[in-house]
C-alpha positions in Angstrom: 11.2 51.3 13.5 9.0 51.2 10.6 10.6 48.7 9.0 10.5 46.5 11.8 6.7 47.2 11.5 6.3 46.4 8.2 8.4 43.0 8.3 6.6 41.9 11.5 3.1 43.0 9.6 5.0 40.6 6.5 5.3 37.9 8.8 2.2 37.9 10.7 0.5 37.7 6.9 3.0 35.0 6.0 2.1 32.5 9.1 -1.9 33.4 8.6 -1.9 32.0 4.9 0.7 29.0 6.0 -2.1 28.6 8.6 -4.9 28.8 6.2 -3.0 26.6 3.5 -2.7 23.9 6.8 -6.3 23.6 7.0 -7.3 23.7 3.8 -4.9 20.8 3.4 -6.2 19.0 6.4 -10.0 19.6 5.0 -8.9 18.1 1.6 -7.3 15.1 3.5 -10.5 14.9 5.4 -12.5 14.6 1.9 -10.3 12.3 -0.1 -10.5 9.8 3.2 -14.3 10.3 3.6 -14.9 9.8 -0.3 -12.7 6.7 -0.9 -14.1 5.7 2.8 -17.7 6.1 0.8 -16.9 4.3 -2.4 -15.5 1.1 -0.3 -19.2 1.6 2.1 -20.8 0.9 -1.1 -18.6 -1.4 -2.6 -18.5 -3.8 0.9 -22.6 -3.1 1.0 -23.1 -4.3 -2.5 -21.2 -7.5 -1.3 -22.8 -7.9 1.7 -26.1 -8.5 -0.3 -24.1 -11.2 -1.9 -22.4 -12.8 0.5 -24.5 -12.5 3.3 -26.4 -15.2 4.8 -28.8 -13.5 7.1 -31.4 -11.1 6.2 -30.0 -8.7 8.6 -27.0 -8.1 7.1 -28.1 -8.0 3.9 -30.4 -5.3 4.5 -27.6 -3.6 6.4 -25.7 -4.0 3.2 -28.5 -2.6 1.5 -28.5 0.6 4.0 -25.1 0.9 3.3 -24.7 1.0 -0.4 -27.6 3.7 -0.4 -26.7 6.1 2.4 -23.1 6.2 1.4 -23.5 6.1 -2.4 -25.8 9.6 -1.4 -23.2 11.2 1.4 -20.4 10.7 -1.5 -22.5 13.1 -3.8 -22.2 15.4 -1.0 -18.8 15.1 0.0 -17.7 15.5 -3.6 -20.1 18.2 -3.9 -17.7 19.7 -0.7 -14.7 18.7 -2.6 -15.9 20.4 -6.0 -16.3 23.8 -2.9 -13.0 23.5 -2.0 -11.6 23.4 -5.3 -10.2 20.1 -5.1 -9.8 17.0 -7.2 -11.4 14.3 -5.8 -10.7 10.5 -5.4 -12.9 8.2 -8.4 -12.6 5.1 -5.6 -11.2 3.3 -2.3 -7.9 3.1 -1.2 -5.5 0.4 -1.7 -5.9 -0.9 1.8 -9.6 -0.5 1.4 -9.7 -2.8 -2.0 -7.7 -5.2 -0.1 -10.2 -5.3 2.6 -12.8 -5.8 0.2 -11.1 -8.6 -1.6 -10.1 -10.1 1.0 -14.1 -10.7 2.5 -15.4 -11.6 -1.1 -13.7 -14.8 -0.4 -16.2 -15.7 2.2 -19.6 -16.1 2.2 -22.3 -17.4 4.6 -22.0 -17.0 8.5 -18.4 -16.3 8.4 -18.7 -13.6 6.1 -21.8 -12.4 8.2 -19.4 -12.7 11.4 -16.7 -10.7 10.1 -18.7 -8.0 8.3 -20.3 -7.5 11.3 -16.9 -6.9 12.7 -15.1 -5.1 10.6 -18.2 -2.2 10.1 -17.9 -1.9 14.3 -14.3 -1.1 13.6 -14.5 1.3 10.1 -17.7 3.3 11.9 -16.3 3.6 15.6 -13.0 5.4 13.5 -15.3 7.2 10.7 -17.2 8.8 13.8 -14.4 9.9 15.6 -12.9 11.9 12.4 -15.9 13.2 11.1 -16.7 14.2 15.1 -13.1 16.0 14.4 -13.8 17.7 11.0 -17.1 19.0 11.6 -15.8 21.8 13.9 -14.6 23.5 10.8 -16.7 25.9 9.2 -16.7 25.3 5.9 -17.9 22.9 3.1 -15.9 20.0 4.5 -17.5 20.6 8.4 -20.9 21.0 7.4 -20.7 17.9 5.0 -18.8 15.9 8.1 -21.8 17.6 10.6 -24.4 16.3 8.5 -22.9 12.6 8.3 -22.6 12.1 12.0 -25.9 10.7 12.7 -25.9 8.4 9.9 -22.5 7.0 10.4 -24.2 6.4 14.2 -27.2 4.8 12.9 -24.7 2.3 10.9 -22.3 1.7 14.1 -25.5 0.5 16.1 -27.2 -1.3 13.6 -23.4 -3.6 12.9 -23.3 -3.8 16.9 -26.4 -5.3 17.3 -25.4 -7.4 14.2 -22.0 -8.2 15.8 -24.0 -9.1 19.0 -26.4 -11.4 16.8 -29.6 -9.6 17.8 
C-alpha cells in the first residue's frame, strides 16, 4: 500500500513538471513569435517611411518603428527572465513579407500596408490577449503590450478606411 503511495506521489510530481515544462515551452514560443513579430514591426515601419506616399502612413510607420523597437527591449528583457535564447530577427515568412512590399511604393504600397497591419495586429491582439493570462515575465510583458498593439490596429483601420 505504501508503495502504491509513493509511485502515485512519483507520478503526480512527474505530470506537474511535464506540465510546467508545457508552459514554459508555450511562454518561450509566445516570445520568439512576439520578438521576431517586433523586429519585422520595425523593419516594415522603417519602410513605410520610405515607401509611403501619404503622410499618414508614414507617421504610422514612424509609430511603428519606435513603439515596437521599445516593446522588443522588453520582451527580450522577458526572454533574458525566462532563461531563454532569444530570436536576433523576423521570421522567414516575415522577411518575405517585407520584401515582397519593398517592391512597391506610392499608393499601392500605402493600400496594402494599410492592409496587411489590419491583418498582423487583429492576430498579434488575439495572442498577446491569450499570453497575458500567465503570470509570469511573458504575461506581464504580453499585458502591457495590449493597448499599444490596439492603438496600432485603429490607427491602420482608419488608414485602410482612408480617413
Amino acid at each position: 500500500m505504501n508503495r502504491f503511495l509513493v509511485s502515485l506521489g512519483t507520478v503526480a510530481l512527474m505530470a506537474i513538471s511535464v506540465a510546467d515544462a508545457s508552459a514554459k515551452d508555450k511562454h518561450e514560443a509566445f516570445l520568439k513569435k512576439a520578438i521576431e513579430g517586433n523586429f519585422a514591426e520595425v523593419s516594415m515601419g522603417e519602410l513605410a517611411q520610405q515607401n509611403g506616399q501619404s503622410d499618414a502612413v508614414k507617421s504610422f510607420g514612424r509609430m511603428l518603428s519606435t513603439d515596437h523597437a521599445a516593446a522588443n527591449q522588453k520582451a527580450l528583457n522577458a526572454a533574458q527572465g525566462l532563461g531563454m535564447n532569444p530570436p536576433s530577427g523576423p521570421n522567414a515568412k516575415q522577411k518575405a513579407d517585407h520584401d515582397k512590399m519593398a517592391r512597391m511604393s506610392g499608393e499601392s504600397f500605402d493600400k496594402k500596408f494599410a492592409s496587411h497591419m489590419v491583418a498582423d495586429h487583429q492576430k498579434d491582439i488575439a495572442e498577446y490577449k491569450k499570453a497575458s493570462k500567465s503570470k509570469d515575465a511573458a504575461g506581464e510583458y504580453a499585458s502591457g503590450q495590449i493597448d499599444t498593439l490596439q492603438k496600432h490596429l485603429d490607427t491602420a483601420k482608419s488608414l485602410k478606411a482612408g480617413r
